[in-house]
C-alpha positions as CSV (number, residue, x, y, z in Angstrom):
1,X,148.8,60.6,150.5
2,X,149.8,60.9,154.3
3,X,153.5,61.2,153.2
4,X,153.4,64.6,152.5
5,X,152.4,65.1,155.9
6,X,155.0,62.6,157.5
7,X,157.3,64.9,155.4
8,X,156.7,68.2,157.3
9,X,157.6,66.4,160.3
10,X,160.4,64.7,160.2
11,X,161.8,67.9,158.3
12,X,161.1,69.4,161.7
13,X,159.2,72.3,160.7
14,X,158.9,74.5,163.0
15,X,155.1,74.6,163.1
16,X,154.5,77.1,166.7
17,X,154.8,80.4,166.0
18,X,154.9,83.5,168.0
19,X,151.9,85.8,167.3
20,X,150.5,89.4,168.9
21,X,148.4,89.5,171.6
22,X,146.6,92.3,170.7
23,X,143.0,91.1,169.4
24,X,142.3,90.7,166.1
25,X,140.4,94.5,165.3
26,X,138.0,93.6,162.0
27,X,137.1,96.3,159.2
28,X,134.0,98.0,160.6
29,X,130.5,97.4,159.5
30,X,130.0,99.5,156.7
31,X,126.4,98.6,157.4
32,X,123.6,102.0,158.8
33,X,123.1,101.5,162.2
34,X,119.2,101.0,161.7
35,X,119.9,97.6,159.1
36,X,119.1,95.4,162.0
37,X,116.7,96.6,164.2
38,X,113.4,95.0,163.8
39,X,111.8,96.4,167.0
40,X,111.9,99.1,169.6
41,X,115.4,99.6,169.9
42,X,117.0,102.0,173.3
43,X,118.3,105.3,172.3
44,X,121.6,105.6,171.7
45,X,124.1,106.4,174.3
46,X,127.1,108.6,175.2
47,X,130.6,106.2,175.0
48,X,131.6,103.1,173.5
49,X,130.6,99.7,174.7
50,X,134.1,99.2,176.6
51,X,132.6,102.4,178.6
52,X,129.6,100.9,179.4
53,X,130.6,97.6,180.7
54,X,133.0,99.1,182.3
55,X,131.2,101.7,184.1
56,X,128.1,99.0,185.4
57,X,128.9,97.5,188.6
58,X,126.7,94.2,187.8
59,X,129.3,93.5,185.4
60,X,132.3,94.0,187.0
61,X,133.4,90.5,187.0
62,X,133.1,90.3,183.3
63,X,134.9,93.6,182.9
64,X,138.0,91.9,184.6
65,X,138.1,89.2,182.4
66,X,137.6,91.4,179.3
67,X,140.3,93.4,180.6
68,X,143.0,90.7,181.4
69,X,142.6,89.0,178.0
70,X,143.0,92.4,176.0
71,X,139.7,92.7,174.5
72,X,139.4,96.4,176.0
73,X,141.1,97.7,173.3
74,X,138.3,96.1,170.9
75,X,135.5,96.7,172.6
76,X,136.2,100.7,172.5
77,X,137.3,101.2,169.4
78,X,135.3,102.4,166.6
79,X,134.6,98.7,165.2
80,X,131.0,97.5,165.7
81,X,130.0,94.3,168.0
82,X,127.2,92.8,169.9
83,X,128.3,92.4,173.4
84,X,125.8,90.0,175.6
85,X,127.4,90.3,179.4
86,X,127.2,87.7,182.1
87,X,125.9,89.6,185.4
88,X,127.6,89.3,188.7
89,X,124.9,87.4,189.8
90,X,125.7,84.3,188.1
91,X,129.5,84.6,187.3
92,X,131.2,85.2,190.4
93,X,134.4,87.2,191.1
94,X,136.1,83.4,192.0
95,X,135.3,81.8,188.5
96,X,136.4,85.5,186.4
97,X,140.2,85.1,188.7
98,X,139.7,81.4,187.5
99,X,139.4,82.3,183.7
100,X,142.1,84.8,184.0
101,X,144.5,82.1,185.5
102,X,144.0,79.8,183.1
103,X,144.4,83.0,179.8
104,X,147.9,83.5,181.7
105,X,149.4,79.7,182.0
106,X,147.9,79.4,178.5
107,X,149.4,82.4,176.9
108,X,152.8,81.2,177.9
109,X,152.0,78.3,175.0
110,X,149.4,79.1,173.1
111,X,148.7,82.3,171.0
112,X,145.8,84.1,172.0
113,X,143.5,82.5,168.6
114,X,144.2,78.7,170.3
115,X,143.6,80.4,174.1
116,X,140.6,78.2,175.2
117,X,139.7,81.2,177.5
118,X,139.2,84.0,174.6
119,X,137.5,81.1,172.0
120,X,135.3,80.1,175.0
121,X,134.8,82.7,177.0
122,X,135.1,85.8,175.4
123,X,134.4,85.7,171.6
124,X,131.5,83.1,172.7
125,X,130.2,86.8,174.2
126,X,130.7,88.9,171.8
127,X,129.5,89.1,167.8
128,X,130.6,91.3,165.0
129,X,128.3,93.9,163.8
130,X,125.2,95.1,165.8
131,X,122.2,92.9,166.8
132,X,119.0,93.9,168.2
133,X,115.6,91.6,169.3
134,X,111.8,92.1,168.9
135,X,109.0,90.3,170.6
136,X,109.3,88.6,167.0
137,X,113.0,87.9,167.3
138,X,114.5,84.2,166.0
139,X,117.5,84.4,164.7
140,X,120.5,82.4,164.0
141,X,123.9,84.1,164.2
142,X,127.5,83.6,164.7
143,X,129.5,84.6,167.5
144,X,132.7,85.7,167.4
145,X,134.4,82.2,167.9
146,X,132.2,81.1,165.0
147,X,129.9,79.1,166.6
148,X,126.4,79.7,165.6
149,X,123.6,80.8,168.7
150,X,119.9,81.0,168.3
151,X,119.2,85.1,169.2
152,X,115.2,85.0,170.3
153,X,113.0,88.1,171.8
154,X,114.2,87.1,175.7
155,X,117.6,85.0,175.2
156,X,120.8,83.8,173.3
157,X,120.1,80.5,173.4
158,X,119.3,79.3,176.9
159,X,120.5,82.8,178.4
160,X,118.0,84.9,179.5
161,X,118.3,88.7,178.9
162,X,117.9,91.5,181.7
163,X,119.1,94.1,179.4
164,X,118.4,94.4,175.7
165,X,119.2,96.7,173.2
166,X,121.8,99.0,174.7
167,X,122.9,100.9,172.1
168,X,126.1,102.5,172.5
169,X,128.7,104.4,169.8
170,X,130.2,100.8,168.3
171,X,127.5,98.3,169.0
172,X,124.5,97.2,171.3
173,X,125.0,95.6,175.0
174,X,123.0,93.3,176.4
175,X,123.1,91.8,179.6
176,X,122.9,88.4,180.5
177,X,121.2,86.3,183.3
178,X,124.4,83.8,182.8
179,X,127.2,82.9,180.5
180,X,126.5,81.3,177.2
181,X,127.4,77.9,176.9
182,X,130.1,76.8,174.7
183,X,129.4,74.0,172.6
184,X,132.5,72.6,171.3
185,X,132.6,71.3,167.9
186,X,133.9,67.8,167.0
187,X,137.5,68.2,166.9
188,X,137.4,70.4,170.3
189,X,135.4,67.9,172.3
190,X,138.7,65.4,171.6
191,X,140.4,67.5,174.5
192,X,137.7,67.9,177.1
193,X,136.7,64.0,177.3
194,X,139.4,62.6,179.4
195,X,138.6,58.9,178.0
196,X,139.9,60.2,174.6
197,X,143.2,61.3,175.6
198,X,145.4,59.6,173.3
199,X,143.2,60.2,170.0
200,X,143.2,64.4,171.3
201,X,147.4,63.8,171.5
202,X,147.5,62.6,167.6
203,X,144.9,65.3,166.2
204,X,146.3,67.8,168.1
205,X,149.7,66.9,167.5
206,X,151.5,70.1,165.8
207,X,153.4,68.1,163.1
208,X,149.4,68.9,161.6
209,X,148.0,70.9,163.9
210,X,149.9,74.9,163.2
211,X,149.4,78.0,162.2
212,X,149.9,79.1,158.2
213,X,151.3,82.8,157.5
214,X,148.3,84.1,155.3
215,X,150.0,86.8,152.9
216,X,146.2,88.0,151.3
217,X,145.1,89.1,155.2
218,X,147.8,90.5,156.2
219,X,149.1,94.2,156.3
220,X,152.0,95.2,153.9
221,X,154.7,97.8,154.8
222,X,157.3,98.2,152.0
223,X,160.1,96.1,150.6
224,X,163.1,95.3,152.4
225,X,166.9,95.4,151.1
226,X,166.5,91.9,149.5
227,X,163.3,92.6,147.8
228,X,161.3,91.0,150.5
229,X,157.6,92.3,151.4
230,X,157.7,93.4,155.1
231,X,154.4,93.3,156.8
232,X,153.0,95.4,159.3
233,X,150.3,93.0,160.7
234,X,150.9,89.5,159.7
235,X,148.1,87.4,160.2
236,X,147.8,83.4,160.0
237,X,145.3,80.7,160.1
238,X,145.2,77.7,161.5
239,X,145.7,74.5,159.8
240,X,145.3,70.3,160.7
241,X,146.7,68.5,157.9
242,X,145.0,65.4,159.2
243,X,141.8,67.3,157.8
244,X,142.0,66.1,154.4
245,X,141.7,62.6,155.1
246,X,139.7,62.8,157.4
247,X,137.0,65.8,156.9
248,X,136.5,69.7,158.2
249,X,135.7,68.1,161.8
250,X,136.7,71.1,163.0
251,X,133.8,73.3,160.4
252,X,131.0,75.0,162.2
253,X,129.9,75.3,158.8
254,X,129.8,71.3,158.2
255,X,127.8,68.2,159.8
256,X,129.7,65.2,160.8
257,X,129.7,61.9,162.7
258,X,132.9,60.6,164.0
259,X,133.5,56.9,165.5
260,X,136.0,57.7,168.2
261,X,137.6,54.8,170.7
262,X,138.4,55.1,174.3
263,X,142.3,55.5,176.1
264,X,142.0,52.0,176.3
265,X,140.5,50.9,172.7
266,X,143.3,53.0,171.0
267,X,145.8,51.2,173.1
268,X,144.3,48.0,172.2
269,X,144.6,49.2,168.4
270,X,147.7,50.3,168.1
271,X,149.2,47.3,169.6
272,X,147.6,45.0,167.5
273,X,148.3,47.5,164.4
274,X,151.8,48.6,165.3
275,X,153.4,45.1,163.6
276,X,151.6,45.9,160.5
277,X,153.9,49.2,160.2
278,X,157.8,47.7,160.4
279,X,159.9,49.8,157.8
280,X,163.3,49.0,157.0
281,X,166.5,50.9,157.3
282,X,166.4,51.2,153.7
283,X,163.4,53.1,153.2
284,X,165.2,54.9,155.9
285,X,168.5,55.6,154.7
286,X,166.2,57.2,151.4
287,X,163.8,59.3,153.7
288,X,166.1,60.0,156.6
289,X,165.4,58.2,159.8
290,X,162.9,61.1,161.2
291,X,160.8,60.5,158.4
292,X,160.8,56.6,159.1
293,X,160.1,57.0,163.1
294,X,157.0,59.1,161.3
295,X,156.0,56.8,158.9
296,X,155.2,54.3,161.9
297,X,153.8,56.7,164.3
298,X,151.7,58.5,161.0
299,X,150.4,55.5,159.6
300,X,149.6,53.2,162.4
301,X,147.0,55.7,164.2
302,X,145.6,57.1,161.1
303,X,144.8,53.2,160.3
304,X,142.8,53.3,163.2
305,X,140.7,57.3,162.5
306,X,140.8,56.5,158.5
307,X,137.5,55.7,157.7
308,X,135.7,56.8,161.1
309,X,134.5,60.3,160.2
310,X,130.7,60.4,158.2
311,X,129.3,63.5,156.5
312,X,125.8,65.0,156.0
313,X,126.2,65.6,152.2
314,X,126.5,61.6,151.7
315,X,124.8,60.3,154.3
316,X,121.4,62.2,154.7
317,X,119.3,59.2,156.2
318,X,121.1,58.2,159.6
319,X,121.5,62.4,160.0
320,X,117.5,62.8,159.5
321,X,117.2,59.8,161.9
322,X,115.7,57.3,160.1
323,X,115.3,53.8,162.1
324,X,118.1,50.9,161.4
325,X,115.4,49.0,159.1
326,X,116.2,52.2,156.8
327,X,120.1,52.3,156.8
328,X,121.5,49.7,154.4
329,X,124.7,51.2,154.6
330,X,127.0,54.5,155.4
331,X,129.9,55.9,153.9
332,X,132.9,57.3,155.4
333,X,134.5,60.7,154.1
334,X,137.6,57.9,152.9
335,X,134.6,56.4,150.5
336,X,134.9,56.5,146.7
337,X,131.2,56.5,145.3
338,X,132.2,56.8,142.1
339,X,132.3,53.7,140.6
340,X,134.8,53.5,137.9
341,X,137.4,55.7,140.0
342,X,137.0,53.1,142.9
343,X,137.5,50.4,140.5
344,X,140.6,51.7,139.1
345,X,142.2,52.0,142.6
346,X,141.1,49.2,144.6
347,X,140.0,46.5,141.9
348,X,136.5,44.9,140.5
349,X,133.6,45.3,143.4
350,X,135.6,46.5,146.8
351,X,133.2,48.7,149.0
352,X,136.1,50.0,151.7
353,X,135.0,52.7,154.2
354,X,131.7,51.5,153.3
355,X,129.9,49.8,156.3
356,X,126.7,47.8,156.0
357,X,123.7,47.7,158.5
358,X,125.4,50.4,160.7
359,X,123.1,50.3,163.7
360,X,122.2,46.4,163.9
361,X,123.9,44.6,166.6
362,X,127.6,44.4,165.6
363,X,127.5,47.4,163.3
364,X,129.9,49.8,162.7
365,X,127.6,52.5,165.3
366,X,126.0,49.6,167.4
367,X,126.3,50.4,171.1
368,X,128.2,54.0,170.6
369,X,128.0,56.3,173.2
370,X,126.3,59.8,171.0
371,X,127.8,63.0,171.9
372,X,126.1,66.3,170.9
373,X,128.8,68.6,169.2
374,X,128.1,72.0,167.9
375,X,128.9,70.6,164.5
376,X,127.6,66.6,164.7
377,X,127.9,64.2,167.0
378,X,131.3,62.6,168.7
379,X,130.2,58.2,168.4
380,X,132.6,57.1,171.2
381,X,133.4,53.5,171.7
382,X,134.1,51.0,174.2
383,X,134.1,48.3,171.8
384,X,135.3,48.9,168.5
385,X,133.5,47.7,165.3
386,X,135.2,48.5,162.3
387,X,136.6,45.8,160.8
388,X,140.4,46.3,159.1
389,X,139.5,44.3,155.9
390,X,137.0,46.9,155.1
391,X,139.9,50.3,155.9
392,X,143.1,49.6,155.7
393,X,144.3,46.2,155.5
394,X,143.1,45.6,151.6
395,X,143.3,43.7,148.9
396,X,146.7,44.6,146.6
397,X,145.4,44.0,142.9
398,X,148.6,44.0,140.4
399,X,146.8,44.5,137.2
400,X,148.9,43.3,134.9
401,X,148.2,46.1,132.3
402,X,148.1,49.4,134.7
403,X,150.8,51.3,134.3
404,X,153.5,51.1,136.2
405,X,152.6,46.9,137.1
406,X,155.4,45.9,135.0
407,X,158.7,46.9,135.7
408,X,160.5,45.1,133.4
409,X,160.8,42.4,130.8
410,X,163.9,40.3,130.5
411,X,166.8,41.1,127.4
412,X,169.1,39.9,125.2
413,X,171.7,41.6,123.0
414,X,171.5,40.8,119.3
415,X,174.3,40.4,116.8
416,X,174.5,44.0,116.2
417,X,174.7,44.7,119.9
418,X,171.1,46.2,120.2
419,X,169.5,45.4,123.6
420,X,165.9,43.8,122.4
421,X,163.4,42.2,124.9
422,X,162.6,38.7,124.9
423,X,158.8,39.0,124.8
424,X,156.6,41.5,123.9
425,X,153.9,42.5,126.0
426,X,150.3,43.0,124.2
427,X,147.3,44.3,126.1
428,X,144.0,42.1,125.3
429,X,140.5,43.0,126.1
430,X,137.7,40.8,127.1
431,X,135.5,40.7,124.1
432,X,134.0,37.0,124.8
433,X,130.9,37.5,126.9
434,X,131.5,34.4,128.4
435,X,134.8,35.7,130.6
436,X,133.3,39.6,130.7
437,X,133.2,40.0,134.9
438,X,135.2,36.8,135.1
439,X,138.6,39.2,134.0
440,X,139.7,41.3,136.6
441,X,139.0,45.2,134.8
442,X,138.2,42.8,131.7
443,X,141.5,43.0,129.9
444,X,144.8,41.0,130.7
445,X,148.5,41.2,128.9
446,X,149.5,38.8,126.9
447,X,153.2,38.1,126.7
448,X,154.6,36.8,123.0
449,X,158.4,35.3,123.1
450,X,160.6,37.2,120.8
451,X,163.0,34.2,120.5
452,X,163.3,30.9,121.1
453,X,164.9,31.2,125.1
454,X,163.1,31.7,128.3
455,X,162.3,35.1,129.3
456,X,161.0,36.7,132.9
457,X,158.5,39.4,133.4
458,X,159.0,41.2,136.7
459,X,156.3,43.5,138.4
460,X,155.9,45.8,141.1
461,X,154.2,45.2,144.4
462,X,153.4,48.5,146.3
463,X,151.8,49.2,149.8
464,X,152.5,46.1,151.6
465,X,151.9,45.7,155.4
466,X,154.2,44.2,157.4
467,X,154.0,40.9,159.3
468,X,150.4,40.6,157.4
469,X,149.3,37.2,156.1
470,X,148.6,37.5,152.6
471,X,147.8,34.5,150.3
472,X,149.4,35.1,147.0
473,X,147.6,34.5,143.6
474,X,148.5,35.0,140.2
475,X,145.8,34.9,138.3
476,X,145.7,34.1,134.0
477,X,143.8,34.3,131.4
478,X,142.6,32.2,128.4
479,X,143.5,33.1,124.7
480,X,139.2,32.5,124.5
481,X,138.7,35.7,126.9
482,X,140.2,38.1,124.3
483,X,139.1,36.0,121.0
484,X,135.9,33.0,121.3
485,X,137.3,31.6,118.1
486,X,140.8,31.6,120.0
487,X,142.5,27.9,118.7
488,X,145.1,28.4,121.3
489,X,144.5,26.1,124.7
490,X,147.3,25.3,125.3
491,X,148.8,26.0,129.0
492,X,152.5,27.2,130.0
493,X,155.2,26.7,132.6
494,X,156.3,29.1,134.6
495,X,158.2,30.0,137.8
496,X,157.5,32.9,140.6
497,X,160.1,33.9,143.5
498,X,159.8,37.4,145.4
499,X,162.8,39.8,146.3
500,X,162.3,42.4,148.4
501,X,164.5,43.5,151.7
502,X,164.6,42.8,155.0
503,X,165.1,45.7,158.2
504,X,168.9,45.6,157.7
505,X,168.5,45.9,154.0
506,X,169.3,42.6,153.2
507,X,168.2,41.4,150.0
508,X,165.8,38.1,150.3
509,X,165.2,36.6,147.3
510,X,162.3,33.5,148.1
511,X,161.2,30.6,145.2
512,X,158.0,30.3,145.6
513,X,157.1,26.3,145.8
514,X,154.7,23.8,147.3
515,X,156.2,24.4,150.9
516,X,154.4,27.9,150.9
517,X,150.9,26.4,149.9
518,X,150.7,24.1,152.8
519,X,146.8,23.6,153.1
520,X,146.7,22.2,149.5
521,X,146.6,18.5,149.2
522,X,147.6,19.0,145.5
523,X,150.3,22.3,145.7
524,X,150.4,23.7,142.8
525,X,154.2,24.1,142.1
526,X,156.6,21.4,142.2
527,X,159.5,21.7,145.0
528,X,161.7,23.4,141.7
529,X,159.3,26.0,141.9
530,X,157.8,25.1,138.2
531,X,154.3,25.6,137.5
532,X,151.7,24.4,134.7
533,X,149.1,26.8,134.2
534,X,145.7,26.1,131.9
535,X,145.1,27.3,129.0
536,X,141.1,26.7,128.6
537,X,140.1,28.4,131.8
538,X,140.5,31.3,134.3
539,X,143.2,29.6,136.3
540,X,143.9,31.3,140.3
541,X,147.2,30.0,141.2
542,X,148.3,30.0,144.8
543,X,151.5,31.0,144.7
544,X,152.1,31.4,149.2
545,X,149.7,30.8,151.7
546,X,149.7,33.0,154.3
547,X,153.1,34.5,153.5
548,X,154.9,37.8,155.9
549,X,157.0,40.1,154.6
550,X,159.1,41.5,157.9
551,X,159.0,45.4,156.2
552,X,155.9,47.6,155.3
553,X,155.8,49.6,152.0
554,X,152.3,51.4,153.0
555,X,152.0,55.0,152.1
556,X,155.4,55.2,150.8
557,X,156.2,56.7,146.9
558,X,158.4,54.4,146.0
559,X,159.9,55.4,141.9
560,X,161.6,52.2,142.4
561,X,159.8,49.8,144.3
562,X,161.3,47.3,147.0
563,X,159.1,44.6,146.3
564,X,159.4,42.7,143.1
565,X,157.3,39.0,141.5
566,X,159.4,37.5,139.3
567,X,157.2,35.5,136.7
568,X,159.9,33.4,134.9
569,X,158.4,31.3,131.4
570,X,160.4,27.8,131.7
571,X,158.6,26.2,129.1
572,X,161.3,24.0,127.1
573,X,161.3,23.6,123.1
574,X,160.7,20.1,124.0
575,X,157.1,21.2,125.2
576,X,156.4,22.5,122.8
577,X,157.4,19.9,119.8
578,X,155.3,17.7,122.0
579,X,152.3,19.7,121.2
580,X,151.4,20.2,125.4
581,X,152.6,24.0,126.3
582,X,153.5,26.7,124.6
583,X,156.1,29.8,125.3
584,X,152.8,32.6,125.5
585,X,152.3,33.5,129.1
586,X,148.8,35.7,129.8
587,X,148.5,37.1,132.8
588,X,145.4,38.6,134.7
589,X,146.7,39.9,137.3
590,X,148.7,39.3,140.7
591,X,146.3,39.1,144.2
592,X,148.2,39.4,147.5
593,X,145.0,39.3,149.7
594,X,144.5,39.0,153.5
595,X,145.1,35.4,154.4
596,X,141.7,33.9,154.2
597,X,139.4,35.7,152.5
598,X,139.6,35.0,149.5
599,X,138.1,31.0,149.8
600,X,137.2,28.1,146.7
601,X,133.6,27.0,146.6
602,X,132.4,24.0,145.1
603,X,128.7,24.6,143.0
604,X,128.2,28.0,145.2
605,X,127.0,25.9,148.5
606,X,130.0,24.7,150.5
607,X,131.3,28.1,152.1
608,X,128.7,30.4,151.2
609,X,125.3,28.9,151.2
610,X,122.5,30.8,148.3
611,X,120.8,32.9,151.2
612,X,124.3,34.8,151.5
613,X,125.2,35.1,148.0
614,X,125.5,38.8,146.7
615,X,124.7,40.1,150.4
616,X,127.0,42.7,151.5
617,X,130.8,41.9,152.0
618,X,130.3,38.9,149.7
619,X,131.8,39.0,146.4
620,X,132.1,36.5,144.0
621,X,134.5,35.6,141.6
622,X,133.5,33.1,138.9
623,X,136.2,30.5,138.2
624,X,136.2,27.7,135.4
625,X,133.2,25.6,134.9
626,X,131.4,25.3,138.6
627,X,133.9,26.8,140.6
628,X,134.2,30.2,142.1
629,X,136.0,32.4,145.0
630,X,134.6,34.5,147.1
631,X,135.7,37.3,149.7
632,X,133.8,38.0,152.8
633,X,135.0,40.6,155.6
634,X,135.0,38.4,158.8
């Protein structure tokens, strides 16, 4: 969950820390000097490599840069390298002063490992352990910044040599025709595109974005007083939090796609997301108010990146190029392809962060503007595709028998002054084929009275969104689903109201009646709130139409949660001695879906006609005899 993440920051963690400047020095290659070289290789000669680039005029503006940023001290020590220097005659003395500028306003900031003038300029120069070429030479290796370069007979990727094979007392030289281009790598290209500004602010944000103290590489010295280690070296690695939800964008060892909008798309966003993320002082007053102000900031932009990164390893088709006509669908790193595990958290059938017919007009990577990255491709966007039904905004499915869906079932106190509920709750399974796929997770509770009086059932509702529209179902079940020889049809009574709080922390308590279901000629529930559910048939009761709660409950644990259904059995002895309800309430489960898209057709042709049925981002849900419900993302 994000939490743990809004956690760290409004704890305040201090997440900048002060590091050395002196270069990281690496264990030298224990490899023989000769376990390289293919070819004719120069014979070795007097100094270190620091000595030789120092010492050759040609190179003289690289030697200043080398110089100003510390890497001296590497370069002639005894650890081994592959050094591939820029000549003066295409990196001037004016663009070295430049570099070394920027190192200095940098290094009042930044520690040298984040200095965009070492990662880019100097360590995309140099590589550990010693490299030679051949007339034969292709060869893939990694720099020093860990990018990966192409090391052929005549050049490092599109630098041509002048020099090859210097050998010197702690690596080889070689001389270049100009610098080697930097290719930056999904995450880094966020800062160099100034029409994606405001998504480079929130990845590079360092309430995720910080260094981690790594205890296994770093250099012990002793035990202090307190029976602390005290380290000599301390080393530390750099860590995004954001990462985990969204991928290792930032991985020269990994391939990925990522959707990314424009300045003005991510202002567009947010605004229309923002309302979506109201908490209330309550939720506050739990998590202190810094962790509130992150909650909102947190959660509303990572509704927008959630579900915009794509990965090789699931997605080997668009990567490989095929055409559109091939690409049925991709999957976001936020997918769940396992089926069972996705329909335990989201409910029967729901495909999010699964996006069909990418790259037809109006998909998902239809008119994206393709970036080459050193580790994928940046898809930026002027107009943004992804549809929030298929991320974020989704479907809350209270299964009545999940754990933690019930909260509580109303009590009485016997003559002996034992507190004993007034229904049991009983979990049924489908076993009539007839309703199997018609039962949400095909099982459903069934609620038995324990005595004679009324009794309420009150569940949980989690990971609300604020000022959302949702249309509210509760959904039951027939005695038949559970037993086809079931003589039990009769229906119950029953009444619903919410409670949950408003920004103050108010309590609102709302019955829910026929002035909630206002599109319904035929509203369900009387203006007292009371409700006659069916007893032959899957019966989808609309509860509220299109019904905002002013707080959000999104991403937030909640042990206790804020927002309750009360499900209250009225039915009246009288009913029953008349033979036409009965006290035994079975429930499906509660549906608080996006308003509109969950619509009733008549004989499968009035909303969705055949051609569309059981296309992508269609489901539907059988209902009694010839109707059914279906969802599409529009």
């Amino acid at each position: 969950m994000i939490t743990k993440y809004i956690k760290k920051a409004a704890k305040g963690v201090a997440y900048l820390l002060l590091y050395s400047s002196t270069p990281l020095l690496l264990a030298s290659c224990s490899d023989t000097w000769d376990d390289h070289y293919e070819g004719t290789v120069a014979g070795a000669n007097d100094g270190s490599l620091w000595e030789a680039i120092r010492n050759n005029p040609e190179l003289s503006n690289f030697t200043s840069v080398i110089e100003a940023t510390g890497y001296d001290k590497s370069l002639g020590s005894s650890q081994v390298f592959t050094v591939f220097a820029p000549t003066n005659a295409n990196f001037s003395k004016s663009e070295a002063d430049e570099l070394i500028a920027q190192y200095k306003l940098e290094k009042q900031t930044v520690n040298d490992a984040d200095n965009t003038v070492i990662k880019e300029f100097v360590q995309n120069h140099i590589a550990l352990f010693n490299y030679s070429v051949s007339p034969s030479s292709n060869d893939s290796i990694v720099l020093m910044n860990g990018k990966y370069a192409v090391l052929k007979s005549g050049a490092l990727d599109n630098s041509t040599f002048q020099l090859t094979n210097q050998l010197y007392g702690n690596g080889v030289l070689f001389t270049v025709s100009e610098p080697v281009h930097y290719s930056a790598n999904v995450f880094e290209y966020m800062r160099k595109d100034a029409e994606l500004d405001s998504v480079r602010a929130f990845l590079y944000n360092p309430w995720f974005y910080y260094k981690k103290f790594n205890p296994a590489s770093s250099v012990e010295g002793g035990i202090d007083e307190l029976g602390r280690t005290i380290y000599l070296d301390s080393a530390f690695v750099q860590r995004n939090d954001l990462f985990e939800e969204l991928g290792e964008i930032n991985s020269e060892d990994s391939t990925y796609w990522m959707i990314v909008p424009t300045n003005d798309q991510w202002r567009l966003l947010l605004e229309q997301y923002e309302p979506y993320f109201k908490y209330d002082t309550r939720i506050g007053n739990q998590l202190t108010v810094g962790t509130l102000d992150s909650l909102i900031y947190t959660n509303t932009r990572m509704a927008i990146l959630k579900g915009t990164t794509f990965s090789r390893t699931i997605n080997k088709n668009i990567f490989a190029g095929v055409k559109s006509s091939g690409i049925d669908s991709v999957y976001s790193t936020n997918a769940v392809l396992d089926y069972n595990k996705r329909n335990t958290m989201w409910g029967n059938n729901f495909n999010y962060f699964q996006y069909f017919n990418p790259l037809v007009s109006g998909g998902v990577l239809d008119e994206a503007d393709s970036v080459s990255c050193s580790n994928g491709r940046v898809m930026k966007v002027h107009d943004w595709k992804l549809n929030e039904l298929q991320t974020f905004n989704r479907w809350i499915v209270v299964q009545a028998e999940s754990a933690g869906s019930i909260k509580e079932i109303s009590t009485s106190v016997d003559k002996n002054g034992n507190i004993v509920p007034l229904a049991n709750n009983i979990n049924r399974s489908v076993t009539n084929n007839e309703y199997k796929k018609h039962v949400w997770n095909n099982s459903f509770v069934e609620f038995q009275p324990t005595t004679t009086s009324m009794y309420e059932i009150t569940f949980n509702i989690k990971n609300l969104l604020s000022n959302m529209g949702y249309d509210i179902y509760l959904v039951s079940a027939p005695a038949a689903a559970a037993d086809s020889n079931a003589v039990d049809t009769l229906g119950t009574k029953l009444r619903c109201s919410l409670k949950y709080y408003d920004h103050d922390g108010k309590a609102i308590t709302d019955l829910l009646t026929s002035k909630h279901t206002p599109s319904l000629t035929q509203p369900r529930a009387t203006s007292a709130g009371i409700i006659e559910t069916k007893g032959t048939e899957m019966d989808y009761i609309l509860l509220a139409e299109d019904y905002k709660f002013p707080v959000c409950t999104y991403g937030v644990k909640e042990d206790d949660p804020e927002v309750r259904l009360y499900v209250e059995n009225r039915t009246k002895n009288s009913d029953m001695n008349d033979g036409k309800f009965n006290k035994v309430t079975r429930i499906d489960c509660i549906l608080l879906v996006p308003h509109g898209t969950l619509q009733l057709v008549d004989n499968l042709g009035e909303y969705v006609s055949p051609q569309y049925q059981g296309m992508p981002g269609v489901l539907m849900f059988p209902h009694g005899n010839n109707l059914m419900y279906y969802y599409m993302f529009r």
